[in-house]
C-alpha positions in Angstrom: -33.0 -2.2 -8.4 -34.9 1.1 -7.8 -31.9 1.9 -5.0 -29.4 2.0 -8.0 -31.3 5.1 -9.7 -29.7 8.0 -8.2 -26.4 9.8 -7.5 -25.1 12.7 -6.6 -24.8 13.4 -10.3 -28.5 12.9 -11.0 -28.8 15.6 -8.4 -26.3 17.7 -10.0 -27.4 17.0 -13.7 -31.2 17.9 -12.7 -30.2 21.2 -10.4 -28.4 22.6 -13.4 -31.5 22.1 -15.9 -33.4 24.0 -12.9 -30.8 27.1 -13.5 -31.3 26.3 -17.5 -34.9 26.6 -17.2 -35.5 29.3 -15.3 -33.2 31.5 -17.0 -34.9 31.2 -20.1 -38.5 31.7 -19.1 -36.9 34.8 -17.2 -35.8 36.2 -20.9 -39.5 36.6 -21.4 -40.2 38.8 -18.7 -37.2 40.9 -19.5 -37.9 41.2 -23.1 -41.3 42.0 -22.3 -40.1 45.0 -20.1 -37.4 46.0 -22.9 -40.1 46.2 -25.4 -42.3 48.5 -23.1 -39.8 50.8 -22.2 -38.6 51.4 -25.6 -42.2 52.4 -26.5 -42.8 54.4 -23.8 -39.4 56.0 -24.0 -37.9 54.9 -20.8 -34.4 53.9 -19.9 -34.3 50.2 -20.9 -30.7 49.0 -20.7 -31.4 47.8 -17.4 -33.9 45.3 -19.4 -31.7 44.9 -22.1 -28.8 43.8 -19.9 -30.9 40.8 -18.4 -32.2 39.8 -21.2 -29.3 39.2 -23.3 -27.6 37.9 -19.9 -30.6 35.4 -19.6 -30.1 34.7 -23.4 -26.4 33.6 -23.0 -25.8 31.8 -20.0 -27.9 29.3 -20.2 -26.0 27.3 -22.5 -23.0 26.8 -19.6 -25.7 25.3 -17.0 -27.6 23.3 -20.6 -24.2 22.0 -21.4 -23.1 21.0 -17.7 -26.3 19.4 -17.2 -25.7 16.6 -19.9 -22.4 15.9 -18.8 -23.7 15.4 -15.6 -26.6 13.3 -17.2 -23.7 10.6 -19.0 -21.6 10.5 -15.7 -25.2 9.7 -14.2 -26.4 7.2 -16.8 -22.7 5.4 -16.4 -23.1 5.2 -12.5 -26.1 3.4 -12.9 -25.0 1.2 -15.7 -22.3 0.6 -13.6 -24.1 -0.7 -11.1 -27.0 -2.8 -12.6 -23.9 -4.9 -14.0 -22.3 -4.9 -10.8 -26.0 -6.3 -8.8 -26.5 -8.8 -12.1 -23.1 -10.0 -11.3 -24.0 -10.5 -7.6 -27.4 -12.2 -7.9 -25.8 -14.6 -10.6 -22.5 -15.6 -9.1 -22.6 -19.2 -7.7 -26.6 -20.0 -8.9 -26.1 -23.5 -10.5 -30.0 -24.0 -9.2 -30.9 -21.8 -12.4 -27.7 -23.0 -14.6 -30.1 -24.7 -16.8 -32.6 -22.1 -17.4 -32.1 -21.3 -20.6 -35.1 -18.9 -20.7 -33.9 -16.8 -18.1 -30.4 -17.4 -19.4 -31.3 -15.4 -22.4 -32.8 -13.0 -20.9 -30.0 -12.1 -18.4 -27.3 -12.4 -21.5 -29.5 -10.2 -23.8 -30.1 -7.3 -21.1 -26.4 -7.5 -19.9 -24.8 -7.3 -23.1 -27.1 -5.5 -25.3 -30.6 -3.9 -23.7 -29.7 -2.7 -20.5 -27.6 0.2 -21.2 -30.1 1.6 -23.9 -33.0 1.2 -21.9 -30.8 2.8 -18.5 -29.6 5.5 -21.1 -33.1 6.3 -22.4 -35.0 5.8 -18.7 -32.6 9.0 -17.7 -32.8 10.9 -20.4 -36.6 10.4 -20.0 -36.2 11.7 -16.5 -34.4 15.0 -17.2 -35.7 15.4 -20.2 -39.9 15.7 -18.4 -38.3 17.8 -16.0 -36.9 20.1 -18.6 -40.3 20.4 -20.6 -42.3 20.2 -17.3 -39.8 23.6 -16.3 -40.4 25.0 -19.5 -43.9 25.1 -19.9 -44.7 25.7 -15.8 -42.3 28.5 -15.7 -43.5 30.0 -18.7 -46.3 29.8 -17.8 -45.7 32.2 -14.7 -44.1 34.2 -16.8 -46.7 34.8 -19.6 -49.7 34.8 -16.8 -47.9 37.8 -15.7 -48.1 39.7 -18.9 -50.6 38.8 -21.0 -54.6 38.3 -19.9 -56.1 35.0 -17.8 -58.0 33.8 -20.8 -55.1 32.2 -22.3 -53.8 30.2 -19.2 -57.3 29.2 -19.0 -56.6 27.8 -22.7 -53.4 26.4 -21.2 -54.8 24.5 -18.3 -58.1 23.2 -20.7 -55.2 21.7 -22.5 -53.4 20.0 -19.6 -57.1 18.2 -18.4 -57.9 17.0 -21.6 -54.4 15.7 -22.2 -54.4 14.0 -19.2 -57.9 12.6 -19.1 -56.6 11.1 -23.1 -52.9 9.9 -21.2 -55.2 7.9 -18.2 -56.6 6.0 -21.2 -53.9 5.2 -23.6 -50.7 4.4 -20.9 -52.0 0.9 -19.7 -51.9 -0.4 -23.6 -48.8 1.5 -24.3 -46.8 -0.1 -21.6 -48.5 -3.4 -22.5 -47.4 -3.3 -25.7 -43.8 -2.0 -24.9 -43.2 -4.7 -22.7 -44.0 -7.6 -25.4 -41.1 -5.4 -27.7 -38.8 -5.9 -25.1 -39.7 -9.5 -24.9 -39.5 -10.0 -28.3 -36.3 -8.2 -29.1 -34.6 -10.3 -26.5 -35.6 -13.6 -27.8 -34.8 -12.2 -31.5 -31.2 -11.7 -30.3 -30.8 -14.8 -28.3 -31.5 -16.4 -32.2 -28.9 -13.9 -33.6 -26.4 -14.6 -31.1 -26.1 -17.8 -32.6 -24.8 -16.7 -36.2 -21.4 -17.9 -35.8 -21.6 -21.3 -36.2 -24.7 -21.9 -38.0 -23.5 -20.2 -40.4 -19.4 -20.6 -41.2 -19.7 -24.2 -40.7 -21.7 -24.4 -43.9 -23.9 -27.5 -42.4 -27.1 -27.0 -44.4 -29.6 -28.5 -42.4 -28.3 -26.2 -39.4 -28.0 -22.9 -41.3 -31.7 -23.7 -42.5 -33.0 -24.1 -39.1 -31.0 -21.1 -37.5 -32.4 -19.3 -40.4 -36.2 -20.6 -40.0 -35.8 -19.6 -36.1 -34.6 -16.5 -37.1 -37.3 -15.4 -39.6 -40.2 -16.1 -37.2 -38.3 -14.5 -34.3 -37.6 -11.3 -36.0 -41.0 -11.5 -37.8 -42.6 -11.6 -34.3 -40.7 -8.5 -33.0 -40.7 -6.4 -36.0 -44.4 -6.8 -36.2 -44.3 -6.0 -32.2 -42.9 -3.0 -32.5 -44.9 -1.8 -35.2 -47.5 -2.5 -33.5 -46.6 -0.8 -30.3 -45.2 2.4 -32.9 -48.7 2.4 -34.3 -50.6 2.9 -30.7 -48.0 5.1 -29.6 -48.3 7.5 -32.3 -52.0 7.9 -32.9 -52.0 8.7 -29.1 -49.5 11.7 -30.2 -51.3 12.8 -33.1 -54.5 13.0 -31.0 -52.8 14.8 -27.8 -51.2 17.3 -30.2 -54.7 18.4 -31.5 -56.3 18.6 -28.1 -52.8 21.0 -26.9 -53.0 23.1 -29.7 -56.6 23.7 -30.2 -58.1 25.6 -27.0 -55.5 28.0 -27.5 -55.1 29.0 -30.6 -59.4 29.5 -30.6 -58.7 31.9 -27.2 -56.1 33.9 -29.2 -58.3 34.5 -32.4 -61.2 35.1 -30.3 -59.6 37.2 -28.5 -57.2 39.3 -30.6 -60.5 39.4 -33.9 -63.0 40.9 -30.8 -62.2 44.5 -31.1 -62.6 44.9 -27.1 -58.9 44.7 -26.0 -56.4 47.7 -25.2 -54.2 48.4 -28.3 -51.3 47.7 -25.7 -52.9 44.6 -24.4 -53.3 43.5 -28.2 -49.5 44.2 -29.1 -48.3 43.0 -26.0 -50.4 39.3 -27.3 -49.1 40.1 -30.8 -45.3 40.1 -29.6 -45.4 37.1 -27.5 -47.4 34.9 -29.8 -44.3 32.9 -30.5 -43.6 32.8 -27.6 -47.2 31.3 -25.9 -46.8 28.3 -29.2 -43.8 27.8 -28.3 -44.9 27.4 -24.7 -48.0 24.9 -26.2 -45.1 23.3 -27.9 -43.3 22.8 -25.1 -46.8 21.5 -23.9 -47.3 18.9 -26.6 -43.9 17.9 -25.9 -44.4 17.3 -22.3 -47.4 15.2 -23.0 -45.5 13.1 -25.4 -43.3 12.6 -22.6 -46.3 12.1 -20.1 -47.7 9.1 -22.9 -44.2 8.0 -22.9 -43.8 7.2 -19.7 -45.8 4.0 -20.1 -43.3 2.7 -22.8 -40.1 3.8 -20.9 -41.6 2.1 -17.4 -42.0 -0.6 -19.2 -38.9 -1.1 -20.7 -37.5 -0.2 -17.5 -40.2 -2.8 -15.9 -38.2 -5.4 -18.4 -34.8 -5.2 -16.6 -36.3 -4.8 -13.2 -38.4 -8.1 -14.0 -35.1 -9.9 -15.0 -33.6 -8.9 -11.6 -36.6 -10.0 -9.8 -36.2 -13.7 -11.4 -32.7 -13.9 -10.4 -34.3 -13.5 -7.0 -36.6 -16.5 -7.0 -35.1 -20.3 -6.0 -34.5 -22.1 -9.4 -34.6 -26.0 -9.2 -32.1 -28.9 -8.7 -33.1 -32.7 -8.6 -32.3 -34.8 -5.8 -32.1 -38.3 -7.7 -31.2 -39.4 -11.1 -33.7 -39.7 -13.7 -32.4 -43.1 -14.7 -29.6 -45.8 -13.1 -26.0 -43.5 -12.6 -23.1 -45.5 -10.8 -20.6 -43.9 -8.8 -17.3 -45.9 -8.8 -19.2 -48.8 -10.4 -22.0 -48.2 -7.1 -25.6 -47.4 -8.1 -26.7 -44.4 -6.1 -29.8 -43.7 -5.4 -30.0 -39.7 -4.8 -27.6 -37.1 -4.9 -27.6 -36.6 -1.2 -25.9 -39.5 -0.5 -23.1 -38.7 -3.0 -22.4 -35.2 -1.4 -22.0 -36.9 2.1 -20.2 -39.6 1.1 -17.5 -37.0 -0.6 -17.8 -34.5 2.2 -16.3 -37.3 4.2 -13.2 -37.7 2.5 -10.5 -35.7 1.8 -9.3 -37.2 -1.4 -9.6 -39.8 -4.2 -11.1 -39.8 -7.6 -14.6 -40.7 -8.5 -16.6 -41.8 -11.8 -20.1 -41.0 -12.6 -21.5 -43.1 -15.4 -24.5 -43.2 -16.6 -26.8 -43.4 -19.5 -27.3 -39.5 -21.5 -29.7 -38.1 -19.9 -29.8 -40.0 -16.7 -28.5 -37.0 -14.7 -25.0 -36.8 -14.5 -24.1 -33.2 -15.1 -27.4 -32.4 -12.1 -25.8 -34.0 -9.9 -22.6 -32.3 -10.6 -24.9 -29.1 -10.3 -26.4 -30.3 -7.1 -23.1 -31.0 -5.9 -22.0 -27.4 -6.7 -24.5 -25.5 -5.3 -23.8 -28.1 -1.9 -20.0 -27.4 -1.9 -20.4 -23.4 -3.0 -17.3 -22.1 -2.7 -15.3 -25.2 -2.2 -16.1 -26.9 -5.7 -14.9 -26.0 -9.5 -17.6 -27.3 -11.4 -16.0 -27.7 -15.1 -19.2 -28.3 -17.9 -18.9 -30.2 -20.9 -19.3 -27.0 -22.7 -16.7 -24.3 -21.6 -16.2 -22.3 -25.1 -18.1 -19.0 -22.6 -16.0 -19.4 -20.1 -12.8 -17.2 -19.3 -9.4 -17.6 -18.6 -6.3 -16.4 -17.5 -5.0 -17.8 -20.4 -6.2 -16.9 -24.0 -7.4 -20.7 -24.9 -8.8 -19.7 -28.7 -5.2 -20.9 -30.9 -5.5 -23.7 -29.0 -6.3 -27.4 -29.9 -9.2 -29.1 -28.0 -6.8 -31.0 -26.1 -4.2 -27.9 -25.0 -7.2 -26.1 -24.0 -8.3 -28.4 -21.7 -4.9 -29.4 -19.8 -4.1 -25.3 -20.1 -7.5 -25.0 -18.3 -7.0 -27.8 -15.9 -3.8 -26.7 -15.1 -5.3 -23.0 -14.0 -7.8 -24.1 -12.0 -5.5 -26.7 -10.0 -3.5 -23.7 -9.0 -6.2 -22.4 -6.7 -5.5 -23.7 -3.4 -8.8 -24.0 -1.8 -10.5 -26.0 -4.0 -11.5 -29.1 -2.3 -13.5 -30.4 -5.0 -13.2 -31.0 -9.1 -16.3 -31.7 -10.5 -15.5 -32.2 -14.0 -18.1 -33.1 -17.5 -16.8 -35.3 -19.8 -13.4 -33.5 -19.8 -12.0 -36.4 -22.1 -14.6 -35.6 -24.9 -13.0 -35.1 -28.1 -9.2 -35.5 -27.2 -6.4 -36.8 -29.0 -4.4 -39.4 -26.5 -1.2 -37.7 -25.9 -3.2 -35.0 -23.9 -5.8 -37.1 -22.8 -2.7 -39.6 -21.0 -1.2 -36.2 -19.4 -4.6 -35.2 -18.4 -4.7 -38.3 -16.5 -1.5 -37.6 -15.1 -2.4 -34.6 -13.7 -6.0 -35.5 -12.4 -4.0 -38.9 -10.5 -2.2 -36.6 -8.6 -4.4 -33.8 -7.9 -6.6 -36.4 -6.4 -3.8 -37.2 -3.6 -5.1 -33.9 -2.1 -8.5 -33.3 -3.3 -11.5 -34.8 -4.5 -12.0 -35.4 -8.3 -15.1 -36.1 -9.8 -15.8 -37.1 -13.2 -18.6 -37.7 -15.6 -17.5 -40.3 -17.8 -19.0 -42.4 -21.1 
């Protein structure tokens, strides 16, 4: 997961906010020359020339840098989908997961590029405040007395001593959004036909499951918003504070050089904005708890695609093969890897374990079985299947899949559910003779 981070446009995007940077903490140095050697009547174009040059450019190396920064986040949007796709093709063991299910369909489809998109920009946006302040920093140490990095780095330490304390509950917190909003949109996901079907009793329940859902994650995030901002409030009074006593103290003493004094005077906008720049970077700092921890949320799910799920080995209750009892699923797999053709009826009580075999079976033959589900509305086609009738739809998908040639096995769920008899004969038709070369399967009432 961490191997996915980084590109060679993460290293471009972050080298040009580098450039950015440092040519604007460089504009204080040469406005800070320009200013002297107008007052003390010396040639100052030189100054003048650098400044404005260092005043300009940096919006071509600013600009580059987030173009840099999208071609980076898409990369590595790119390629989470692409290792998603990897660790969950041909995984019937976790088929019938449905927690980790809706977690891999919500941070697919909805949470992942956010959370990439703001991870990144979380990235170059610390560096560029981190730049900002450290370079400025130099820059203002250079030209105006020691006292006020001393009010600089006072800042920093109490900052960080306030971050050690408030990142661990931050994160915590963050995390249990992300959980939340994931189990909010698993509910939401299923608007379509609790809803246009009119069925009361349904659009009631989807609606009840909803409510407490989306009550449990608003309430979550608030939560987490609350914590998140109180730590802001207080890290902004502890930035500003030391500093702007050092400047008062210093510039209401009466003991500095007039030219000291005006040199303080002019940059004063400059130093705030530097202790803005600061604050900011601490926000960031305090951050960095929720952004891990959304990023932790994705990197979690990938980490659960990693682990074994679980497949029975018997039926739960009496299934007959071809009118045979079996008694585990072991013995069904062997007996069909040792022929090449026929057709074959599982039948069985609901629940008995019909459709795990047909998963264990799956996961035995890999590559070598289709495994059809009862339910195929999410699965794609060739062929667009929505105009047509329950019964089309399955003899236009049966018809597809047949056309792969080395597929040795059909393991089909209760393909005949719901079909008129016209297609259900032809269905037969075609299923008779596809079994004169391979093995066909079925889970039947």
């Amino acid at each position: 997961m961490k191997n996915i981070l980084f590109n060679r446009h993460a290293a471009l995007s972050l080298g040009l906010v580098v450039i950015h940077q440092s040519l604007i903490a460089l504009s204080a140095l040469f406005l800070t020359q320009l200013i002297t050697a107008y007052q003390t009547s010396e040639p100052f174009s030189a100054s003048l020339f650098w400044y404005l040059f260092c005043m300009i450019t940096p919006f071509l190396p600013g600009c580059l840098s987030l173009v840099e920064m999208q071609k980076w986040v898409n990369g590595v949007h790119k390629n989470f989908i692409e290792l998603v796709r990897k660790k969950c093709f041909s995984r019937p063991d976790i088929y019938t997961n449905i927690k980790l299910r809706n977690s891999i369909e919500s941070a697919i489809s909805r949470n992942s590029f956010p959370i990439l998109s703001g991870f990144i920009a979380f990235i170059q946006g610390s560096l560029t405040f981190l730049l900002n302040s450290g370079l400025s920093l130099i820059v203002i140490g250079i030209i105006l007395p020691n006292e006020l990095i001393f009010g600089y780095l006072l800042s920093v330490v109490i900052s960080i001593v306030s971050i050690a304390f408030l990142h661990r509950p931050i994160a915590r917190e963050t995390k249990k959004v992300e959980q939340t909003f994931a189990d909010y949109g698993s509910d939401l996901a299923r608007v379509w036909s609790n809803t246009i079907l009119g069925n009361v009793q349904n659009f009631d329940s989807w609606s009840n499951q909803v409510t407490k859902t989306g009550d449990r994650y608003y309430k979550q995030s608030l939560r987490q918003t609350k914590l998140q901002q109180t730590g802001n409030l207080v890290l902004g009074i502890f930035t500003l504070l030391p500093t702007a006593y050092l400047i008062y103290s210093t510039l209401v003493s009466g003991t500095l050089d007039p030219a000291v004094a005006a040199a303080i005077i002019v940059n004063l906008t400059r130093v705030f904005h530097i202790l803005n720049s600061l604050g900011t970077l601490v926000y960031q700092l305090l951050d960095w708890s929720s952004v891990k921890a959304s990023y932790q949320f994705l990197y979690d799910i990938v980490r659960d695609l990693e682990r074994d799920g679980h497949i029975a080995n018997a039926p739960v209750r009496p299934i007959k093969l071809n009118d045979t009892e079996i008694a585990g699923y072991a013995e069904v797999a062997t007996q069909l890897a040792a022929t090449n053709c026929g057709r074959f009826t599982l039948r069985g009580e609901n629940g008995s374990g019909k459709s795990t075999l047909l998963l264990y079976l799956k996961k035995h033959f890999t590559k070598d079985a289709f495994y059809l589900p009862a339910s195929m509305n999410t699965l794609v086609w060739n062929v667009d299947t929505a105009p047509l009738s329950t019964g089309q739809s399955m003899l236009t998908v049966l018809h597809e899949i047949t056309a792969y040639p080395d597929i040795k096995y059909f393991l089909l769920d209760e393909w005949d559910a719901n079909l008129d008899k016209d297609n259900t004969a032809k269905i037969h038709e075609l299923l008779d003779e596809l079994s004169k070369k391979a093995v066909v399967l079925e889970v039947r009432h």
